[in-house]
N, C-alpha and C positions, 0 to 999 in steps of 0.2 A: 250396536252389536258388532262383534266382529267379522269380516268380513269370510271368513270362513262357514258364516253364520249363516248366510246369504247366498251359498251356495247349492241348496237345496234345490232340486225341481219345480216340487211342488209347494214353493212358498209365496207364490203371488196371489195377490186377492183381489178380485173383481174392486173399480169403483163404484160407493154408493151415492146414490142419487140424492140423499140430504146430508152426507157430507160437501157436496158440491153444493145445494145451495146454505150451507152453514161460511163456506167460503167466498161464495158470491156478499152473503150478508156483511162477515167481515169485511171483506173488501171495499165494499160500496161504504160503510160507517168508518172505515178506518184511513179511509183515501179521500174521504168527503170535502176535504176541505181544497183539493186541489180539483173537485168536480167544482163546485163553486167559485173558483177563480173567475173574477171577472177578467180578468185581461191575460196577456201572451207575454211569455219569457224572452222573445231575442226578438231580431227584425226578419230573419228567415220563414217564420208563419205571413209575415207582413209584405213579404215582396212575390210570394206565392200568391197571394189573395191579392196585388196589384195585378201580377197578371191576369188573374182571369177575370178581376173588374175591368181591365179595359178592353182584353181582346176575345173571351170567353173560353170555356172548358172545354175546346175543340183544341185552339193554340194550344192552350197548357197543356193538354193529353200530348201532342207534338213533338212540342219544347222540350218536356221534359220525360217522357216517357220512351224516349229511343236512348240505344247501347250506341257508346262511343268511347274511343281506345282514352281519351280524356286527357290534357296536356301534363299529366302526372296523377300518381295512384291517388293524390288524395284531391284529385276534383272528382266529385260523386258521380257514380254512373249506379243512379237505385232507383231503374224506372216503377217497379212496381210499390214501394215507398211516395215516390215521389208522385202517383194515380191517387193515393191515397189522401196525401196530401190535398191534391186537388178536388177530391169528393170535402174533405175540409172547408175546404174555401166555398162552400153553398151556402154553410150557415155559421159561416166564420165571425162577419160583422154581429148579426143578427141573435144568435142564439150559442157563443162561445161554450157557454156549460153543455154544450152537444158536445162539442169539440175534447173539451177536455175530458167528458164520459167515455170517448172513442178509446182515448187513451189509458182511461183505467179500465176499459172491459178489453183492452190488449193485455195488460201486464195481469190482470184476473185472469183472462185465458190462459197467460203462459205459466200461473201459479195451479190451476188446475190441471193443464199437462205434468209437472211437478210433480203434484198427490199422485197420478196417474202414473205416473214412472216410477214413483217410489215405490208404489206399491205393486206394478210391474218384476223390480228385482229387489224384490223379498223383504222390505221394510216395511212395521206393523201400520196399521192404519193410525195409529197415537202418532208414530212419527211422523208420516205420509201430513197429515193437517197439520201438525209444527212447520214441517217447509215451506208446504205453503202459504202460511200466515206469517212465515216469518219474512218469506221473500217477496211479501208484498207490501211487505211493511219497511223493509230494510233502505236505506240511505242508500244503497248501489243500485236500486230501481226506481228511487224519489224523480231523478231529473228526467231522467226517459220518458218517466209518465206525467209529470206534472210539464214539459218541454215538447210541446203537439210537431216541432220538426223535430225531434229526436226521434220518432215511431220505430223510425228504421231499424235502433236498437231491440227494440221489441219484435216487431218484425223477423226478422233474420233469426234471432231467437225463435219464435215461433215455428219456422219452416224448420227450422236444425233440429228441434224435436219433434215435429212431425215425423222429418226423415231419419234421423234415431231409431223410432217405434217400427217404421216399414221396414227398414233393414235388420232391425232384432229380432221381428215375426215372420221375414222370410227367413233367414239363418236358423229361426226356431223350428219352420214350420217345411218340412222334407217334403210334402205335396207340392208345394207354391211353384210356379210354373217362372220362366223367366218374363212375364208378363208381368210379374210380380215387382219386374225390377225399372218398370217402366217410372212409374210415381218415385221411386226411388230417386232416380236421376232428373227427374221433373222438379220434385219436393226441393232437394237439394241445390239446385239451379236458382230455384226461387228466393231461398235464401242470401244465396249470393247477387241477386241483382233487388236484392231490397237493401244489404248494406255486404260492402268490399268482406266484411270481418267474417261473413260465412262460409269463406275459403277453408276455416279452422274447423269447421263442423264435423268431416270427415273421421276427425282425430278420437271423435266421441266413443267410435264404434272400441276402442279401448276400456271402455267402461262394461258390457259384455262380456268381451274378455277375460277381464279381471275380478269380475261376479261370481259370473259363472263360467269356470274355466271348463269345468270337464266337460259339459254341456256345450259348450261354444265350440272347443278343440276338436272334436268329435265331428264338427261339420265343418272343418277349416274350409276348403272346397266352396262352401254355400257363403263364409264370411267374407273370399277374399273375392268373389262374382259380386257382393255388396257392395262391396269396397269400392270396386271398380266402378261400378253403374255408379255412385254417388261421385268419385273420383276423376274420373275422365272426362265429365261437361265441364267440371272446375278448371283442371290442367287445359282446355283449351280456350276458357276465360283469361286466365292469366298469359297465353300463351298472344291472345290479341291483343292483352293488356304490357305485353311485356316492355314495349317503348316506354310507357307510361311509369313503371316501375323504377326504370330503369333511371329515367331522369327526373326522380322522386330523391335520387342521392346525390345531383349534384342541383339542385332548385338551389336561392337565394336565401342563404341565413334570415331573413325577413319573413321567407314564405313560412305560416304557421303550422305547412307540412311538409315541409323541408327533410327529408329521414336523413340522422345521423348516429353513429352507434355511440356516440357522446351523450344523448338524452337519457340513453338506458337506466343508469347507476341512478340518478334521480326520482325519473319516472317508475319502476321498481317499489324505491322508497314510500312513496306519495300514496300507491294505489295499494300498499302491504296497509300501512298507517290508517287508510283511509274511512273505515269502519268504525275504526274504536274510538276516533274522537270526533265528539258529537257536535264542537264547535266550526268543524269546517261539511260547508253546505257544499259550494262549487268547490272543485278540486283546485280550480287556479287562484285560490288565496290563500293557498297553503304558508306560503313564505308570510306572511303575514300574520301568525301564528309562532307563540314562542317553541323555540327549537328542546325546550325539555318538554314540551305537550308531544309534540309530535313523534318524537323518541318514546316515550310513556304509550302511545295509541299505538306504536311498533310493535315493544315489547307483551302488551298484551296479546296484539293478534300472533307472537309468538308463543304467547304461553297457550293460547288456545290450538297447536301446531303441534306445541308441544303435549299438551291434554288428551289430542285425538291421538299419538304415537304411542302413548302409555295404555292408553282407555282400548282403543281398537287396534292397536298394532299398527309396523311401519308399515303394512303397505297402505295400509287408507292413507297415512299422513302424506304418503307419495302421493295415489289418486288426487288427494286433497290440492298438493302445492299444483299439480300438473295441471289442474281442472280450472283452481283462479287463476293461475298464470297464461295457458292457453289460449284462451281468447284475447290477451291484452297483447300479445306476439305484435299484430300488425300498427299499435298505437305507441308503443318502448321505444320507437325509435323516431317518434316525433316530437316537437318542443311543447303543439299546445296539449296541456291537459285537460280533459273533459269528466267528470263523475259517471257520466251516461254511461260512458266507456265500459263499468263496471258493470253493469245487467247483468251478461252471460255469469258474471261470475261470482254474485249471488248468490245462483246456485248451489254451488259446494258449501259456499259460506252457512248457509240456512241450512243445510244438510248436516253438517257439523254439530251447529249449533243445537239444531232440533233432537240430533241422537245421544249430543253432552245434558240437554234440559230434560230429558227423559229417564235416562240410564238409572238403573237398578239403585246403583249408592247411592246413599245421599250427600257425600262432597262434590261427589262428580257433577249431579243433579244440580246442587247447589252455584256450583261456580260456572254451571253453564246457563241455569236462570238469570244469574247475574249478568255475564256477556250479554244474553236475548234480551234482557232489558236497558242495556247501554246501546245498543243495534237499534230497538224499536226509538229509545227516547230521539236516538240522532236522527233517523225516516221521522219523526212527529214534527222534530225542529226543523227539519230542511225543508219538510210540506210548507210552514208556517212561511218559512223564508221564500217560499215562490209565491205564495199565495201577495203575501207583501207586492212581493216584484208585479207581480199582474195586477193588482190594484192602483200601483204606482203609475204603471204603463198607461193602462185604461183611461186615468183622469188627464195625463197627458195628452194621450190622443183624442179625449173626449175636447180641451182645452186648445187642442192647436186645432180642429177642424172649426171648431166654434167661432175663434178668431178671425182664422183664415176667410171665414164666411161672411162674419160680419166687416170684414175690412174688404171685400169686393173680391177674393179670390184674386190675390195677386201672386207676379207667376216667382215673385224671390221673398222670403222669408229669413229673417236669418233671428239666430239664437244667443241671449248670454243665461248665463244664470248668476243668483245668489248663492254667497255663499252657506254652506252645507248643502244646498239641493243635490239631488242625486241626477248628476250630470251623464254619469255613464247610464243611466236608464233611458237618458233623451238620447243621447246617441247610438243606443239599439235601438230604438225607435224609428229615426231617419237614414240610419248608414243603409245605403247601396238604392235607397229610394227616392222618387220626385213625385207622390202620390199623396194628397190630401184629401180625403172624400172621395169624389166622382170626379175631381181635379189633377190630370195628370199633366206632365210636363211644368211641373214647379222646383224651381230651384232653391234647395236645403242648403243654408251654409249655418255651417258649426266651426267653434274654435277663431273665432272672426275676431280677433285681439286688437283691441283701438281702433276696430273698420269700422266707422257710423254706414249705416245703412244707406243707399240710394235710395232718390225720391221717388216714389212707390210704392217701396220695399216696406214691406211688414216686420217689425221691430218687435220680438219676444222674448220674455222675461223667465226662466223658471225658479219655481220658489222651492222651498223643503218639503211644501204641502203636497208638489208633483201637480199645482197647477201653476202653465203658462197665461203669460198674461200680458197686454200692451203695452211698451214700452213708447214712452209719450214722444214725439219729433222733437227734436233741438230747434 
């Protein structure tokens, strides 16, 4: 509808309690296959669960749960992410489908805040469950959730629309005392020290604004005391952070968060594209992809850009581009690309989507059914493709601690593989660790080109199966 549509007072509608659980159900049947993951996407779950197998959940709360200015903006300072993390690693070995259920009853929460907003500023409840079934299904929230360290993108998201909702109910709500603005600046905070990107949260209160103007402008006075309480614990975040920042632009071409305004033009590309074609899972094997596909996955999400301009007028298409672009601000000027990246922005995307698959005509109806269902088949295929990745992992690690066990637990291993095996799986696996089992202090060598192993040393093999295996002494 258009946004002038939306402007009404009295157009919001309570949510109902079985359309939340009609969205739980989806969720749970539609994400299933990355609750059953047997194994973990990168080595980051795996060196968090080293720590606290050797030193215990008192270290790690420590280690990793303190504010520090950080030798540049992109070494993570997201203590209460990284808490979370830690509760992970209890039943990390043991019962992984915990772990990975944490993670879809995050991105289910943050799809029920969704229906909750939506329906907050004046979108019908038909719409309100499009978003959220479509943003839990969508390929820009596949790796977050199916990727148990990535939380922090969910996270951060989470706390940004909690504190959205407090500051739109106080600005709404002329009684609210400045007490009101306490959890504001709390909520907010929170965000930002779950992940760097919730600096951008702030920027949301735009969305109010532009809903409901006369309603909002009426109490500027109450908007911009919101503003501030959410604003000013950030501004002195950054303000500790600002060393870090600072020499985040001149880091080492190597470092893979090196900030340069050279990535932009690129990066831009990648994350516009990155929707509509359903052949790329991770964002960094895009280039590996032919260049008229990716052009093709552009051009569609322009025509859908250009769908909402026609359909609802230029200012939504503004909201629109400002809304996915926004949160990707602090990542455009870095070299790696991540999928996860895209969460926050989802949002609009599923927004779009759900008010083009709705709408009154039936072409418009039509050709936005079509998008939602190239969006969901890409989330279906990118689930499949983690789920792989964890399988693969799994039998791995199931395979090198097996070995490592039956060959006396010695303290140097080293690695080749056959060819096809999926070698970059073994090396997420061991990169930044000496951890085998209950075995720590073992030395990982990878990449060991014509080295025979020392006598001792454990000699393994991996195959295409993704099981390691002993390679016999010379």
């Amino acid at each position: 509808m258009p946004i002038e549509d939306l402007q009404r007072h009295g157009a919001r509608h309570p949510p109902r309690k079985h359309d939340i659980l009609i969205l739980v159900l989806i969720g749970v049947l539609g994400l299933i296959t990355l609750i059953a993951n047997p194994g973990y996407f990168s080595h980051d779950e795996w060196q968090k669960f080293d720590h606290y197998i050797n030193h215990g959940f008192k270290s790690y709360a420590l280690a990793y749960g303190q504010i520090s200015a950080g030798s540049g903006f992109g070494t993570p300072v997201r203590p209460l992410a990284f808490l979370v993390q830690g509760i992970h690693s209890l039943v990390f070995q043991s019962h992984p489908f915990l772990v990975h259920l944490i993670s879809v009853a995050n991105t289910l929460a943050v799809a029920i805040a969704l229906y909750a907003g939506c329906l907050r500023f004046g979108l019908t409840r038909r719409n309100a469950m499009w978003c959220a079934v479509l943003f839990m299904l969508n390929p820009m929230t596949t790796l977050a959730t199916g990727w148990p360290a990535a939380l922090m993108d969910q996270m951060y998201v989470s706390f940004g629309l909690l504190t959205l909702y407090l500051a739109d109910r106080y600005i709404r709500d002329e009684q609210a005392s400045y007490l009101s603005l306490l959890p504001i600046a709390i909520c907010g905070m929170a965000a930002v020290l779950s992940k760097e990107t919730g600096i951008i949260f702030p920027a949301t209160l735009l969305l109010p604004m532009a809903l409901t103007p006369q309603l909002v402008l009426r109490r500027w006075r109450r908007l911009l005391v919101a503003g501030a309480a959410w604003s000013l614990p950030i501004l002195g975040y950054l303000l500790f952070r600002a060393t870090a920042i600072q020499s985040s632009f001149h880091a080492s071409q190597s470092d893979p968060y090196a900030a340069s305004l050279s990535y932009i033009a690129d990066n831009l590309f990648v994350y516009w594209q990155y929707p509509f074609h359903p052949l790329i899972g991770e964002a960094v094997v895009w280039q590996s992809k032919p260049l008229w596909s990716l052009w093709v996955a552009f051009g569609v999400h322009c025509l859908l850009l250009a769908m909402v301009t026609v359909v609802f007028r230029w200012r939504a298409a503004l909201l629109y581009l400002f809304f996915y672009l926004v949160f990707l601000l602090p990542v455009l000027f870095i070299p790696q690309k991540g999928s996860h990246y895209l969460f926050a922005s989802a949002i609009p995307l599923s927004v779009a989507l759900a008010c083009l698959a709705t709408h009154a005509k039936a072409a418009v109806r039509a050709l936005g059914i079509v998008l939602a269902l190239v969006l969901v088949y890409h989330g279906l295929r990118f689930q499949g493709e983690i789920y792989k990745v964890g399988r693969c992992m799994d039998r791995i690690a199931i395979t090198l601690e097996a070995s490592h066990l039956a060959a006396g637990a010695p303290k140097d291993v080293y690695f080749s593989t056959e060819k096809f095996a999926p070698k970059h799986l073994l090396l997420r696996l061991i990169t930044g660790r000496d951890q085998i089992g209950e075995h720590s202090g073992v030395n990982l060598h990878a990449n060991e080109v014509g080295q025979a192993p020392p006598q001792g040393a454990l000699a393994l093999k991996l195959n295409k199966q993704c099981l390691l295996t002993p390679v016999p002494a010379q």
